[in-house]
C-alpha positions as MATLAB code, in Angstrom:
seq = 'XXXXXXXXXXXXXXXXXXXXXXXXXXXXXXXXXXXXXXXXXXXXXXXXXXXXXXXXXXXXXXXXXXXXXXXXXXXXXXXXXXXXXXXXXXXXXXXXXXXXXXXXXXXXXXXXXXXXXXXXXXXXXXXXXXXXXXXXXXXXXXXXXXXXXXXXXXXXXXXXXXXXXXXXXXXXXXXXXXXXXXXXXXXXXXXXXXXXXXXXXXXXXXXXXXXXXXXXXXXXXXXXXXXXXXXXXXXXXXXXXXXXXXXXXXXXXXXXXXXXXXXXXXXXXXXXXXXXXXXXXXXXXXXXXXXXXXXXXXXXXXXXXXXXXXXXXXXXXXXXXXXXXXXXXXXXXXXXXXXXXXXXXXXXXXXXXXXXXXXXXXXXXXXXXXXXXXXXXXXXXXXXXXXXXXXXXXXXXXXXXXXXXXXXXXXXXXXXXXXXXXXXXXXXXXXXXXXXXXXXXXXXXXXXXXXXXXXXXXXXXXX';
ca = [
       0.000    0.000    0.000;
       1.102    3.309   -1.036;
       1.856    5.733    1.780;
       0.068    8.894    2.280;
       3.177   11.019    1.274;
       3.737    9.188   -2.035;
       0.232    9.203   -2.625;
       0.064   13.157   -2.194;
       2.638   13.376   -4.562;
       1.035   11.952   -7.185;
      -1.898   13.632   -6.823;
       0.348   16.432   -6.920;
       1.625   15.102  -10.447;
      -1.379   14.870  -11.638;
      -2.307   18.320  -11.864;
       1.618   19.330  -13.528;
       0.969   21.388  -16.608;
       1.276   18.497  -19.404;
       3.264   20.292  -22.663;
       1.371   19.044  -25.861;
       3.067   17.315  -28.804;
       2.423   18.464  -32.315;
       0.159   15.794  -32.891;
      -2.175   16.642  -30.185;
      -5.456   17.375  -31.661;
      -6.037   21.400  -30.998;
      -9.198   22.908  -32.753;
      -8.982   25.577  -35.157;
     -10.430   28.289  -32.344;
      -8.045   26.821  -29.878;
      -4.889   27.469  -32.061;
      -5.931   31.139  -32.908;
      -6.412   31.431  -28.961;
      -2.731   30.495  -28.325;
      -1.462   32.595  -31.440;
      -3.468   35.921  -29.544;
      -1.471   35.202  -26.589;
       1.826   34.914  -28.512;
       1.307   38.312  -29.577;
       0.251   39.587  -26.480;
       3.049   38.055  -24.103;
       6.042   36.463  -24.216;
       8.074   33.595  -21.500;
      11.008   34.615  -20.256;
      13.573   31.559  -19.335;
      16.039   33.580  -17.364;
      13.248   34.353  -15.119;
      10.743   31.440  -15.603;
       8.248   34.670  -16.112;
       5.102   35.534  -18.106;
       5.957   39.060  -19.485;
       3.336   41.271  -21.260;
       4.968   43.030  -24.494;
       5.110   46.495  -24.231;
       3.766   49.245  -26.261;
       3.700   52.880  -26.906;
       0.053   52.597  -25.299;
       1.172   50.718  -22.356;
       5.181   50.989  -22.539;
       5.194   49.326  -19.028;
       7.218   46.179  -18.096;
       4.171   43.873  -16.596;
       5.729   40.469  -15.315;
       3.582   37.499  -13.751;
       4.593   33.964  -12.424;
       2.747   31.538  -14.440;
       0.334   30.726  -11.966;
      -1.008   33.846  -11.500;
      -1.073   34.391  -15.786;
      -3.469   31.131  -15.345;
      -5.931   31.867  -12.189;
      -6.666   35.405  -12.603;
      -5.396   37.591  -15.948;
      -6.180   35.600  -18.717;
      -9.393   33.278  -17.820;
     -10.348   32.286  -21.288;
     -11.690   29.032  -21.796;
     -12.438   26.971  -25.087;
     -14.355   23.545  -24.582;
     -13.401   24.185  -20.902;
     -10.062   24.403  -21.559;
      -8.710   27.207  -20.051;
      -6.436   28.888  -22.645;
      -3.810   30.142  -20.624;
      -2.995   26.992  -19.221;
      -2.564   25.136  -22.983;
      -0.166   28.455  -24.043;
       2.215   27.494  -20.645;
       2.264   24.398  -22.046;
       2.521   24.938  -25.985;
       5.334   23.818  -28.047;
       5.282   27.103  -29.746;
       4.888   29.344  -26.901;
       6.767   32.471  -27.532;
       9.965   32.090  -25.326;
      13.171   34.454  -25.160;
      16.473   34.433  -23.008;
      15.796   37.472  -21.216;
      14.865   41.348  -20.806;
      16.662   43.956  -23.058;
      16.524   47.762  -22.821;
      18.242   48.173  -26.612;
      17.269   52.093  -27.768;
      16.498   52.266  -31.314;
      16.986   48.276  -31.295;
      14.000   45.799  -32.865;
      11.098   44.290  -30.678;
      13.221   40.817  -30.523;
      16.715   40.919  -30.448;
      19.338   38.811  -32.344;
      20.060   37.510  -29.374;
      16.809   35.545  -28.714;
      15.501   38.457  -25.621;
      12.637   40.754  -25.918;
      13.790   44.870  -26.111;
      11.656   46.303  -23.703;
      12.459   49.581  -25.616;
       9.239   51.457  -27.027;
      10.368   54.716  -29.300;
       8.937   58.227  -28.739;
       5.740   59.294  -31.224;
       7.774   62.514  -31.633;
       9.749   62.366  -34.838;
      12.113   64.906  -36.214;
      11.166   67.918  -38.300;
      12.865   70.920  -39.063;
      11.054   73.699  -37.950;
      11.324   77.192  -36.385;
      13.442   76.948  -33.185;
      13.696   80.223  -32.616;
      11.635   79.703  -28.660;
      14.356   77.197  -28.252;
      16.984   79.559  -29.121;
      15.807   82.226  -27.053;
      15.352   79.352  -23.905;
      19.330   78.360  -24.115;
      20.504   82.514  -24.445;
      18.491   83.046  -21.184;
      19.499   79.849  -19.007;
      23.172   80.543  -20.222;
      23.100   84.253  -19.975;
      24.809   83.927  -16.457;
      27.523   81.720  -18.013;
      27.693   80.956  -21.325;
      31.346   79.002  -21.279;
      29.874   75.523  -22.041;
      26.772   76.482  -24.135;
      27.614   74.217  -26.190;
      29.272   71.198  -24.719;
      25.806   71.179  -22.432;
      23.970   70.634  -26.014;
      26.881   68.195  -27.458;
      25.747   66.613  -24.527;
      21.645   66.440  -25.063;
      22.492   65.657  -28.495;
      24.995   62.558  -28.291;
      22.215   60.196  -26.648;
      19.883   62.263  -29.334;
      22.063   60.397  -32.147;
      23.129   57.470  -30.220;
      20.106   55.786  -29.049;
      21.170   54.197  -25.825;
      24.193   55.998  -25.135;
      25.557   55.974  -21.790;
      27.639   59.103  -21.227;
      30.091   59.084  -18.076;
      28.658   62.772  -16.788;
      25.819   64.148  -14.951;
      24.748   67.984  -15.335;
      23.625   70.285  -12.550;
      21.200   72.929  -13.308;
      21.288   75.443  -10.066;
      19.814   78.678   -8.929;
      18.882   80.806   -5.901;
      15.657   82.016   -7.834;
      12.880   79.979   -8.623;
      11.053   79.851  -12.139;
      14.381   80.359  -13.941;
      13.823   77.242  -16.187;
      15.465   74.842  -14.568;
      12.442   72.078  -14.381;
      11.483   73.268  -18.020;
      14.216   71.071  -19.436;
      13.040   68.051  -18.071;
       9.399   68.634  -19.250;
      11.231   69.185  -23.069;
      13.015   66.206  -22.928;
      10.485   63.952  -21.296;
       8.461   64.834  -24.863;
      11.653   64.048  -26.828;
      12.274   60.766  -25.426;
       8.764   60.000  -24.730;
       7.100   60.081  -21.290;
       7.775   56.117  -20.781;
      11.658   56.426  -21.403;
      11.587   59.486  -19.063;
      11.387   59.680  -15.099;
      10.825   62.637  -12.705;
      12.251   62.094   -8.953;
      13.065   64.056   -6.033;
      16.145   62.809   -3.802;
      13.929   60.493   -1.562;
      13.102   58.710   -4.731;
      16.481   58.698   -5.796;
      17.830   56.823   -2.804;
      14.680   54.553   -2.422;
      16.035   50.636   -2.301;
      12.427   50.233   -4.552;
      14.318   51.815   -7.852;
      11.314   51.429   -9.888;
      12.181   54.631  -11.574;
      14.902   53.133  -13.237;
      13.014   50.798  -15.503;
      13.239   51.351  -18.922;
      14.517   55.033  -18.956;
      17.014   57.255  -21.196;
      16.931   60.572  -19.170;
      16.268   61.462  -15.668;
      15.442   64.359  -13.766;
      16.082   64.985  -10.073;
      14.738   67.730   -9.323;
      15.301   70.392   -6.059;
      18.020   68.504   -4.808;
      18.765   69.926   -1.195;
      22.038   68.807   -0.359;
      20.703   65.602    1.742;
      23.598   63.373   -1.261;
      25.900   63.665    1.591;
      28.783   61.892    1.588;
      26.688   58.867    2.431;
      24.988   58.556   -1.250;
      27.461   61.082   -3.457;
      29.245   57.707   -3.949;
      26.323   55.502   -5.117;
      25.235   58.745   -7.327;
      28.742   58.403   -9.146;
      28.333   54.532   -9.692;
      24.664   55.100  -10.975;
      25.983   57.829  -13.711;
      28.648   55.383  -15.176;
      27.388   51.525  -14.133;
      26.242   49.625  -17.461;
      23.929   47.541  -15.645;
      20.986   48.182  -13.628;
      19.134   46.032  -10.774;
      15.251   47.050  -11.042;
      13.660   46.348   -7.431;
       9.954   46.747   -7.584;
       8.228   46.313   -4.537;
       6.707   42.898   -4.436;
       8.125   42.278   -8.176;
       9.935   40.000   -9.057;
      14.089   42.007   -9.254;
      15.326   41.761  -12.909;
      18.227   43.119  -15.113;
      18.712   45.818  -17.816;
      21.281   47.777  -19.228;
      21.382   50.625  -17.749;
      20.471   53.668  -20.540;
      20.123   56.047  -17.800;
      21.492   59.685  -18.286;
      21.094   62.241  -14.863;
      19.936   65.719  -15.032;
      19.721   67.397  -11.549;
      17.856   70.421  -10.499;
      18.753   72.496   -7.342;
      18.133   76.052   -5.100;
      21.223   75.283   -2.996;
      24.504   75.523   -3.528;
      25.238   73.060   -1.976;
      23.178   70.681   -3.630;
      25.394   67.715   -4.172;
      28.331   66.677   -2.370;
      31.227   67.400   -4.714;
      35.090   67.219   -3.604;
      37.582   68.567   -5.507;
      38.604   64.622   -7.254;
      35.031   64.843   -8.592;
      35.157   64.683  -12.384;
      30.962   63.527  -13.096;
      29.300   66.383  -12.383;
      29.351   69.727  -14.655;
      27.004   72.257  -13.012;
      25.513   75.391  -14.191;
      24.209   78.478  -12.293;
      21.436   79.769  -14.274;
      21.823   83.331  -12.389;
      18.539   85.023  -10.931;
      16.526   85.875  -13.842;
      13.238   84.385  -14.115;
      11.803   82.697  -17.166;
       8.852   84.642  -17.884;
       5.504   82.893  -17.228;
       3.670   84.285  -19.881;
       6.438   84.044  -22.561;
       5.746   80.144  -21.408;
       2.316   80.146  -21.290;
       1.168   82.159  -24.051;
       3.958   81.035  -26.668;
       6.784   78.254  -25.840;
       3.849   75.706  -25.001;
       1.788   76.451  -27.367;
       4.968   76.344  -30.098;
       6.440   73.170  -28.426;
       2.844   71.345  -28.408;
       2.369   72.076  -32.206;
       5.598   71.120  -33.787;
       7.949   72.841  -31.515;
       9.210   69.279  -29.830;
       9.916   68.019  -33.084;
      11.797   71.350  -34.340;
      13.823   71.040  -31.251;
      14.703   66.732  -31.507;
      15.776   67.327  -35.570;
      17.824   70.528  -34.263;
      19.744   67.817  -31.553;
      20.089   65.174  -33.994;
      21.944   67.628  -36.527;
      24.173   69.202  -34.069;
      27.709   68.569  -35.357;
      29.484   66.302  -32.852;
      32.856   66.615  -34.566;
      32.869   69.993  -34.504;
      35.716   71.139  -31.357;
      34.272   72.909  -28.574;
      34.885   74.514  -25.118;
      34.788   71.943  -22.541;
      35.693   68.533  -25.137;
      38.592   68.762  -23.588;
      37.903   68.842  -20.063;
      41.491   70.491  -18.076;
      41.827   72.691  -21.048;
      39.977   76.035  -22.719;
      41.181   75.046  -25.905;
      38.647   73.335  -28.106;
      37.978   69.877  -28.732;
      35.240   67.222  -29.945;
      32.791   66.270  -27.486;
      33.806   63.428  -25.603;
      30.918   60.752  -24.193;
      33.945   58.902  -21.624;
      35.716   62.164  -20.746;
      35.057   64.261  -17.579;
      32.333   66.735  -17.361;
      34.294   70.534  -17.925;
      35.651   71.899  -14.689;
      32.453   75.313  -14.668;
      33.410   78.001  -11.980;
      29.594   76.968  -10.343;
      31.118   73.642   -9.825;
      34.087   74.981   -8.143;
      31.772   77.088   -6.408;
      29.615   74.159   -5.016;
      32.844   72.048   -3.684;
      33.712   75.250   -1.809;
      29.661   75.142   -0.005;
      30.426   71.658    0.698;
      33.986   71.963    2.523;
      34.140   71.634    6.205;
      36.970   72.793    8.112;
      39.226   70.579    7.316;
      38.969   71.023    4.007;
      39.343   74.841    4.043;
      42.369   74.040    6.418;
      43.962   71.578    4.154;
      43.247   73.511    0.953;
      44.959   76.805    3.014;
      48.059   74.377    3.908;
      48.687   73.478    0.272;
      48.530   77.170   -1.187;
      49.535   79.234    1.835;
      51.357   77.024    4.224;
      52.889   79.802    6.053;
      49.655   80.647    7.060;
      48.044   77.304    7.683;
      51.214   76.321    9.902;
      50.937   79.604   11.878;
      54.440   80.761   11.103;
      56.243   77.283   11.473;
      59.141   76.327    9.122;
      57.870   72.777    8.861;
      58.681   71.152    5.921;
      57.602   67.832    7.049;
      54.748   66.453    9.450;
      53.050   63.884   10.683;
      48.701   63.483   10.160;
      48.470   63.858   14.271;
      50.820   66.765   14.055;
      48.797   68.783   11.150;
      45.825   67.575   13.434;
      47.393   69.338   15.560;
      48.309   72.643   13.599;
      44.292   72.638   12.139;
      43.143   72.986   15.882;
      44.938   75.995   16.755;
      43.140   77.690   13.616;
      39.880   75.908   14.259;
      39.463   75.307   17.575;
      35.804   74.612   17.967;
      36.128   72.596   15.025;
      33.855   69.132   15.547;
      35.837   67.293   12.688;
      37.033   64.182   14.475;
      40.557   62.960   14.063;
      39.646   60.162   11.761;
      37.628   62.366    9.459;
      40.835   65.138    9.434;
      43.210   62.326    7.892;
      40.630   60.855    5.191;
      40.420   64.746    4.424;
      44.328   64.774    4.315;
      44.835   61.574    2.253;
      42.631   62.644   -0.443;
      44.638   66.110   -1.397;
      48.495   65.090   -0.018;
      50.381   62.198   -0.595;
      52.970   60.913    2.004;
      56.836   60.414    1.065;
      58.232   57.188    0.808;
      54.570   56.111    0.867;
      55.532   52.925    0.184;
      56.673   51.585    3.615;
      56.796   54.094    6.786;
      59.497   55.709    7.637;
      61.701   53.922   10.863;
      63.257   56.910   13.137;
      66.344   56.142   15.376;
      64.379   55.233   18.199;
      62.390   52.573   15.665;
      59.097   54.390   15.658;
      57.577   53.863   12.106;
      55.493   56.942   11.049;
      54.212   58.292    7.596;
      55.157   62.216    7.186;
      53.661   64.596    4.871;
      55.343   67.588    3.002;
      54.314   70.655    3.136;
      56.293   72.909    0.969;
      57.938   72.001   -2.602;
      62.025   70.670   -2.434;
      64.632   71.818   -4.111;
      65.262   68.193   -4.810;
      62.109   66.270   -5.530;
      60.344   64.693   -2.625;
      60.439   61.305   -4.196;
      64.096   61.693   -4.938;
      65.056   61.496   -1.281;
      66.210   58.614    0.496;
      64.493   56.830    3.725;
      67.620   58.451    5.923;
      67.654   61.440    4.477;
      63.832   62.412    5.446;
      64.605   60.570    8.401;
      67.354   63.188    9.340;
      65.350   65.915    7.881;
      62.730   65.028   10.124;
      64.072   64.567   13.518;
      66.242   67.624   12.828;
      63.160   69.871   12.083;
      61.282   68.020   15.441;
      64.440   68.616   17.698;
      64.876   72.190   16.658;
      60.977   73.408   18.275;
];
């Protein structure tokens, strides 16, 4: 006699989804049935996943486990045969490998997975850009340096579908309603609302990063300096990483390339956390002058609504890429091609926001390395230990809070130690790492361990 636990099991077996041979009998009605859903929905193997093809109508990424495809979103039955259930199990179900986000790519891949990708219903046209025009003289009237790398750099992704570009760009101002969010509402149209997100910096820092499904371009918008140190880090990984991780809440987690480009909004100066290393982020102060509501109103929506987004996508996809200008080269003025893998240009606002975002240490550190007379107080030290500058810093900032451990991260980043490869060993076999603080005659790196040794102890004996 069977025992109960085999005997549940092959009850259990019983009701396993049988896959039909080609010879099966299927009716006419039946087969049509299956051939809807084929058209409708696709399995996905890497995920064992019922996946609903997207379209411009609903560009959305809708995945199911089977058994909820079967008992509740597709309930058709044929002879009481319940549809669904006889397309899990079809011999010509319509499988692929996995999820794609492939810009300007087909529907189904070469490589066997479905491109999740649905293209914008605006198309180019030339037209009359002259609202457009008018748009980039007043949001560059403050600055207009990089003018043009900051379109080289709306326009590469423009005529590179998919195009991941290694920068960020921060649109800042003091004022409100200078036309900072107005950008994001032109290029949601461009790209299409579905390939387009809008997030604040909550959102942004969410673990549920359902914002990052299936988009080209991304605003954040009033940034207020809360991308600490904490999440400046993570920020620089999301501008550059090739792959993305999409966690919807109670979804099943998939991957995509990641397609993403970041455009940031802000009122602070402060907005992000930048340090002087940073090389991501070009940011722009737009200045205090308001973009007038009723030149928006009454004639840029209007325009953009009636042919105005499609002037403005054919004027981005004939901007001349090879064409040098300011900012292609990055640590240089002089002109070059735009550059998708290069640093964003070094903009005086940027330089501006490291300075908000410097604590004392920082100022301290920066003051050692261009004024070290005055950092050190009057001391002729040409070498020192990180607990002696700790030291020197506290005399200047004494009601500083930066801890000691925070002071010599500071330190590290902007001064390198000599003979950094192994510690110095003094006479009395203490092994310490010094720091120098004025230039050599001789190069730092050309001195021996026993001559910094002496140099040293000689400076430390002589206070």
């Amino acid at each position: 006699m069977a025992s109960p636990t085999l005997a549940k099991q092959s009850e259990k077996s019983s009701h396993k989804i049988r896959r039909p041979s080609n010879l099966d009998p299927m009716s006419s009605t039946m087969l049509a049935a299956l051939r809807d859903l084929n058209t409708r929905y696709v399995y996905v193997l890497q995920m064992a996943q019922v996946v609903r093809i997207p379209t411009l109508t609903r560009p959305e990424i809708d995945i199911y486990h089977p058994s909820v495809f079967m008992s509740s979103l597709e309930q058709q039955k044929i002879s009481g045969s319940l549809v669904s259930r006889q397309w899990i199990g079809w011999s010509e179900r319509h499988n692929v490998y996995k999820l794609s986000y492939d810009p300007g790519q087909d529907l189904f891949t070469s490589e066997g997975n479905l491109n999740t990708w649905i293209p914008s219903n605006i198309k180019a046209i030339e037209g009359d850009i002259t609202l457009w025009l008018d748009y980039l003289d007043r949001i560059f009237a403050s600055d207009p340096t990089y003018r043009d790398w900051f379109l080289a750099w709306l326009a590469y992704p423009i005529q590179n579908p998919g195009a991941k570009l290694h920068t960020a760009v921060v649109f800042w101002s003091e004022q409100t309603a200078t036309g900072k969010s107005m950008l994001g509402r032109i290029m949601s149209a461009i790209y299409g609302p579905h390939n387009y997100a809008q997030i604040d910096e909550s959102t942004l820092h969410n673990p549920f990063n359902f914002w990052m499904n299936c988009r080209q371009f991304v605003m954040g918008e009033e940034m207020k300096g809360i991308s600490n140190a904490k999440h400046i880090d993570r920020m620089k990984a999301m501008i550059t990483q090739q792959v993305c991780y999409v966690n919807i809440k109670n979804r099943a987690q998939f991957e995509l390339k990641d397609r993403i480009n970041y455009y940031f909004t802000s009122n602070h100066p402060d907005a992000l956390f930048l340090d002087s290393n940073d090389r991501r982020f070009f940011v722009h102060n737009l200045g205090d002058k308001q973009y007038p509501a009723g030149l928006y109103r009454d004639h840029f929506e209007p325009w953009f609504l009636n042919g105005g987004a499609a002037a403005i996508r054919y004027y981005l996809e004939h901007i001349d890429l090879s064409k040098p200008i300011v900012g292609g080269d990055p640590y240089s003025l002089t002109p070059a091609p735009f550059n998708p893998g290069a640093a964003a240009p070094q903009s005086e606002a940027r330089k501006q926001m490291v300075l908000a975002n410097r604590d004392d240490a920082e100022d301290w550190i920066e003051e050692l390395i261009d004024n070290p007379d005055t950092a050190l107080r009057g001391s002729p030290r040409t070498l020192a230990t990180a607990p002696e500058l700790f030291d020197f810093f506290l005399k200047t900032y004494s009601h500083s809070k930066v801890p000691y451990k925070t002071f010599c991260t500071r330190l590290r980043a902007r001064l390198k130690p000599v003979y950094s490869d192994n510690k110095l060993t003094l006479f009395d076999g203490q092994k310490i790492k010094v720091y120098p603080l004025r230039r050599s005659e001789k190069p730092w790196s050309e001195w021996t361990h026993d001559e910094l040794v002496s140099a040293y102890e000689a400076q430390v004996t002589s206070e």
